[in-house]
C-alpha positions as CSV (number, residue, x, y, z in Angstrom):
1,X,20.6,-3.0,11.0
2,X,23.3,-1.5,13.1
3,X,21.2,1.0,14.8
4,X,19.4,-1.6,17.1
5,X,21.0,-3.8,19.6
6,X,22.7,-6.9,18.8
7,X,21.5,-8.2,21.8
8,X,18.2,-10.4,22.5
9,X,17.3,-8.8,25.7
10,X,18.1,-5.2,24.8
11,X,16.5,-5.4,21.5
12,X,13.1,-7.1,22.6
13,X,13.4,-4.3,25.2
14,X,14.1,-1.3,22.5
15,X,11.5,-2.4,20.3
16,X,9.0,-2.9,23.1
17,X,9.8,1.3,24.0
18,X,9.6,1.7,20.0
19,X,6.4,0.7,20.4
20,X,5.5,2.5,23.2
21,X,6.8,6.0,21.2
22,X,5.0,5.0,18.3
23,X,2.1,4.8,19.9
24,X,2.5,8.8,20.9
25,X,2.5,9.8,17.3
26,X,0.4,12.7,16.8
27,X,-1.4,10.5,14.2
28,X,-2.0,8.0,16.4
29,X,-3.7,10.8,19.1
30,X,-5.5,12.6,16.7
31,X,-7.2,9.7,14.9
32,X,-7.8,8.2,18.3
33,X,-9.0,10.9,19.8
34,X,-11.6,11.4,16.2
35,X,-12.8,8.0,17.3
36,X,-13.0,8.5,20.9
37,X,-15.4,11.3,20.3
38,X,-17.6,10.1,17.5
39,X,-18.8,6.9,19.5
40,X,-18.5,8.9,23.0
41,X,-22.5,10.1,23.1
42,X,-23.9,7.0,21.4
43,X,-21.5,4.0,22.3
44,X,-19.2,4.9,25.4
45,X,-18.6,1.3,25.9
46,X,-17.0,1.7,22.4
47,X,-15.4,5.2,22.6
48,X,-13.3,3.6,25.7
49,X,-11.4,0.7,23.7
50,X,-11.1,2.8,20.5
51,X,-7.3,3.2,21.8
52,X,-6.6,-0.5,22.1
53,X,-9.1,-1.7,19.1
54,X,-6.9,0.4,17.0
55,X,-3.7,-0.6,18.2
56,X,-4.9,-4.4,17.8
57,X,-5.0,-3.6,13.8
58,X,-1.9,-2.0,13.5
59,X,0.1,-3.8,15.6
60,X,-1.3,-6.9,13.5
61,X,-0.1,-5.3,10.0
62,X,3.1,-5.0,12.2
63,X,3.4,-8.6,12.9
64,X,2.3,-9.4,9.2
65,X,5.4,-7.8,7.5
66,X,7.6,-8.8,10.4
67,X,6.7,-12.1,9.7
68,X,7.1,-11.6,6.0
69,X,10.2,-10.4,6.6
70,X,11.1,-12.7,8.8
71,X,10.7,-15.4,6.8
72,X,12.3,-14.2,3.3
73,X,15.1,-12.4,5.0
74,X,17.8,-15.1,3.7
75,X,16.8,-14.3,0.4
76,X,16.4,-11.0,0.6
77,X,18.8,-7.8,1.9
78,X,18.1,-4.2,2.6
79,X,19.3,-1.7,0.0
80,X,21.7,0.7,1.9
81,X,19.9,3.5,0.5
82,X,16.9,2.6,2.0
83,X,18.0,3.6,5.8
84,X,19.0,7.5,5.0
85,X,15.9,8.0,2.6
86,X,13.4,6.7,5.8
87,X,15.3,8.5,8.2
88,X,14.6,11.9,6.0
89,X,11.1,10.7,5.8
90,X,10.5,10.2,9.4
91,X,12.2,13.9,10.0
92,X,9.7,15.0,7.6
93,X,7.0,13.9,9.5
94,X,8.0,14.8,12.9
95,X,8.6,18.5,12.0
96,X,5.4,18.8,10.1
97,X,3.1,16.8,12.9
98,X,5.1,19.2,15.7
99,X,4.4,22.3,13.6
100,X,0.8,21.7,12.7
101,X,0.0,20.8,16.5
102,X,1.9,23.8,18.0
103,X,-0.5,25.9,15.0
104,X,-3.3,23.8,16.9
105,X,-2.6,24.8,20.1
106,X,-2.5,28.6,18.8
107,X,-5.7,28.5,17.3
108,X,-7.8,27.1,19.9
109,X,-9.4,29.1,22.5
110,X,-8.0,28.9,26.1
111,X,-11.1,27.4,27.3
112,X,-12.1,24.7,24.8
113,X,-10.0,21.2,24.5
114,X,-7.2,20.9,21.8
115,X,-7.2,18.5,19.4
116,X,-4.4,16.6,18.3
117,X,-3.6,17.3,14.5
118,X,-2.2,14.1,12.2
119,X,-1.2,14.1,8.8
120,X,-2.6,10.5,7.8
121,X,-6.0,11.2,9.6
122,X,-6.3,13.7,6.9
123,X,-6.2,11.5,4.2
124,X,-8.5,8.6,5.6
125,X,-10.5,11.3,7.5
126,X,-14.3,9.7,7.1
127,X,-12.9,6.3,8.8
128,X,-13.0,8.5,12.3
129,X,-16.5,7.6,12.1
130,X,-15.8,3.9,12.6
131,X,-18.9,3.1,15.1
132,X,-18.0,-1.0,15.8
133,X,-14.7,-2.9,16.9
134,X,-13.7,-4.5,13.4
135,X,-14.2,-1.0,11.7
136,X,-11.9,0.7,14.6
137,X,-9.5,-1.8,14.3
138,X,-9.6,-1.6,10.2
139,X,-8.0,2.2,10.7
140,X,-5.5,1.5,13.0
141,X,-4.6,-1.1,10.4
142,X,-5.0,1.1,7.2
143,X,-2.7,3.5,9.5
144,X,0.4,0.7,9.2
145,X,0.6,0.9,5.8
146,X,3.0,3.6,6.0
147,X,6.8,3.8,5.0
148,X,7.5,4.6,8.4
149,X,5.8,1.7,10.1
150,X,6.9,-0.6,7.4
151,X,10.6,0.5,7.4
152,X,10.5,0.1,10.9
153,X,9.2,-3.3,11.1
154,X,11.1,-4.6,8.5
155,X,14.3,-3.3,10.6
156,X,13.7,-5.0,13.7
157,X,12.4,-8.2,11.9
158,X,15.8,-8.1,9.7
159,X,18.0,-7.6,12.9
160,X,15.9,-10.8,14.5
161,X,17.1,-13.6,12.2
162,X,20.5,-12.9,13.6
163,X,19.1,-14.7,16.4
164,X,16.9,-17.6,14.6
165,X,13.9,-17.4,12.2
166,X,10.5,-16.1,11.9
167,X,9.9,-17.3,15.5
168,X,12.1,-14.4,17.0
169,X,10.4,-12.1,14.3
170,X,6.8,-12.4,15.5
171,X,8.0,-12.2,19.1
172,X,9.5,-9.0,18.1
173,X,6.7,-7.9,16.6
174,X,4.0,-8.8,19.2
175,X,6.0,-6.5,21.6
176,X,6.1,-3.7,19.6
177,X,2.1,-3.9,19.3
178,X,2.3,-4.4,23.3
179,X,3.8,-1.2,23.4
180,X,1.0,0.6,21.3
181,X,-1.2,-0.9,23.3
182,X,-0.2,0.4,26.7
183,X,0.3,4.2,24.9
184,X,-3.1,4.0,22.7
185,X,-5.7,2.3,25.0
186,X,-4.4,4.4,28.0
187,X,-4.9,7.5,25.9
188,X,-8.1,6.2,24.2
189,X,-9.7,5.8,28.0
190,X,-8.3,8.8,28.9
191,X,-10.1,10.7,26.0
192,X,-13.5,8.9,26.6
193,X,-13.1,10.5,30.7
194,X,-11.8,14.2,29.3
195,X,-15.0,14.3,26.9
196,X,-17.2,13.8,30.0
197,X,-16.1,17.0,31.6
198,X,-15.3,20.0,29.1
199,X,-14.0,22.7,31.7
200,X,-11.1,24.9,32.3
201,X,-9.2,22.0,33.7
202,X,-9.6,19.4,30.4
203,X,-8.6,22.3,28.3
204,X,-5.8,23.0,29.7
205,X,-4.5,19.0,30.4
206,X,-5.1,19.2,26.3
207,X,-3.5,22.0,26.0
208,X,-0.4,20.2,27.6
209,X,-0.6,17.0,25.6
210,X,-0.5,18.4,22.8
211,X,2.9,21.4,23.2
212,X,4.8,18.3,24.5
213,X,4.0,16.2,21.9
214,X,4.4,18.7,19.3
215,X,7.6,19.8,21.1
216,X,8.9,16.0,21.0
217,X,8.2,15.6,17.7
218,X,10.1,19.1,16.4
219,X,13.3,18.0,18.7
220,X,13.6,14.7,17.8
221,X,12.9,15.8,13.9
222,X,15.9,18.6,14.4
223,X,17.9,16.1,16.2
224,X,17.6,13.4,13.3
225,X,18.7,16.0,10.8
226,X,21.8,16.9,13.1
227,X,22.5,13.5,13.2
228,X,22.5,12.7,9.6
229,X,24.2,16.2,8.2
230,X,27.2,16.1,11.5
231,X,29.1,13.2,11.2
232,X,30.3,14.4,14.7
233,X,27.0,13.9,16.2
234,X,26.0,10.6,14.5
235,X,29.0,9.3,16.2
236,X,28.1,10.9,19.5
237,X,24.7,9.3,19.6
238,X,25.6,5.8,18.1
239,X,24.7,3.1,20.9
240,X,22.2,6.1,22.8
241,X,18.8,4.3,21.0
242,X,17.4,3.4,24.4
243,X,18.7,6.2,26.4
244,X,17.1,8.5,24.0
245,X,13.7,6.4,23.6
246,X,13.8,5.9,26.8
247,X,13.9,9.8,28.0
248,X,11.2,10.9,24.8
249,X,8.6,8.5,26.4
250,X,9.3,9.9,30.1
251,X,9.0,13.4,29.2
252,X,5.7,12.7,27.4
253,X,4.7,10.0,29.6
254,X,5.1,12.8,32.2
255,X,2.9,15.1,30.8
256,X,0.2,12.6,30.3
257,X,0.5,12.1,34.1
258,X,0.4,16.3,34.7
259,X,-2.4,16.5,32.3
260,X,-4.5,13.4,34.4
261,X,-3.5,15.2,37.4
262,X,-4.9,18.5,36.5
263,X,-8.3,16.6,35.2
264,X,-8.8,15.7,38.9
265,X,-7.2,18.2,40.6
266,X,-10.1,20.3,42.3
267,X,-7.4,22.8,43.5
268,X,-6.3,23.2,40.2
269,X,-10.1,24.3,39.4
270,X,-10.3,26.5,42.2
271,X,-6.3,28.1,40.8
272,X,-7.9,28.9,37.4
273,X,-11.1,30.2,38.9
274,X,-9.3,33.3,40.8
């Protein structure tokens, strides 16, 4: 529980950004955007929530095991092992999910839209087709039951009872899914508008999504392994969580904004066009 704040304010603040990150996992965009465009020609209405309808179930398995834990914290404490063997875990992921989208990026031609690659979409790949609110929000909840989302709940819901009980818990937890919920229903809305116009210009705001993101994920991966094999480093960094949450999210954040831009710039059309 040392590597989150010990203070109210700046944890409900770190696990609000945590939230926000989260919410850029390649997962998240590539299962989102599977939704997005299965209910974009026969339910638009639909296709634009899918973002928020399936951060609505997974930040509600969220708040579940935060209250859980919440609740049966006295009586329970975190093996010490468990911290190193999610951090390894979470590297894992991030370097596969930033390798697999860069190999996605590769293979798709420069004028048709790139798709976000996730590992659990894989897995649960026929529940893309979800085509009404409950069954939308049933993946993004099927998408919590993770070790990375659990670990991570179970964190930030341990580190709450240093201030009280379950109360502080669910708060915690209801601003992480706030979080997901301004990353995911942006991004879901934002899919629904790219799928309306497949030109040069969406291709290439996809095309940018997707090298930051996999970039992210492949530098914070090779970061977390620094971190856990140079003591030197580990040291460096302790206290830096919302400095370095805080600067993932701008950069990708930013490149949401260049890759909007570019969807309505027509002088970027007119650019690609010469």
């Amino acid at each position: 529980m040392d590597a989150l704040p010990q203070d109210l304010f700046a944890l409900s603040l770190v696990v609000f950004l945590l939230g926000i990150k989260h919410g850029f996992d390649a997962d998240h965009l590539a299962t989102i955007d599977g939704l997005t465009r299965f209910n974009s020609r026969s339910r638009p209405r639909l296709a634009r929530y899918c973002g928020t309808l399936f951060s609505l179930g997974h930040g509600a398995v969220v708040i579940a095991i935060a209250l859980t834990v919440g609740t049966l914290a006295q009586h329970w404490q975190t093996p010490e092992w468990l911290a190193t063997f999610g951090a390894w875990v979470s590297i894992a992921f991030l370097l596969a999910l930033g390798m697999v989208n860069v190999h996605a990026v590769l293979r798709t031609d420069p004028g048709e839209i790139v798709r976000p690659v996730g590992l659990k979409g894989r897995f649960l790949g026929r529940l893309a087709r979800a085509a009404s609110p409950g069954w939308v929000a049933l993946v993004g909840a099927l998408f919590a039951l993770s070790f990375d989302t659990v670990s991570q709940a179970a964190l930030f819901a341990l580190t709450a009872t240093r201030f009280g009980g379950w109360q502080h818990a669910l708060m915690l937890g209801l601003l992480f899914m706030l979080g997901m919920l301004v990353t995911d229903g942006i991004n879901g809305y934002w899919i629904s508008r790219l799928i309306l116009r497949a030109d040069q210009i969406a291709a290439l705001a996809s095309r940018v999504m997707s090298l930051v993101v996999a970039g992210v994920s492949l530098l914070v991966g090779a970061f977390g392994v620094m971190k856990l094999c140079l003591p030197t480093v580990g040291t460096w960094s302790d206290g830096k969580d919302l400095f370095f949450g805080s600067a993932v999210i701008a950069v990708v954040a930013g490149s949401y904004l260049l890759a909007l831009r570019l969807t309505r710039s027509p002088g970027a059309v007119a650019a690609i066009g010469d």
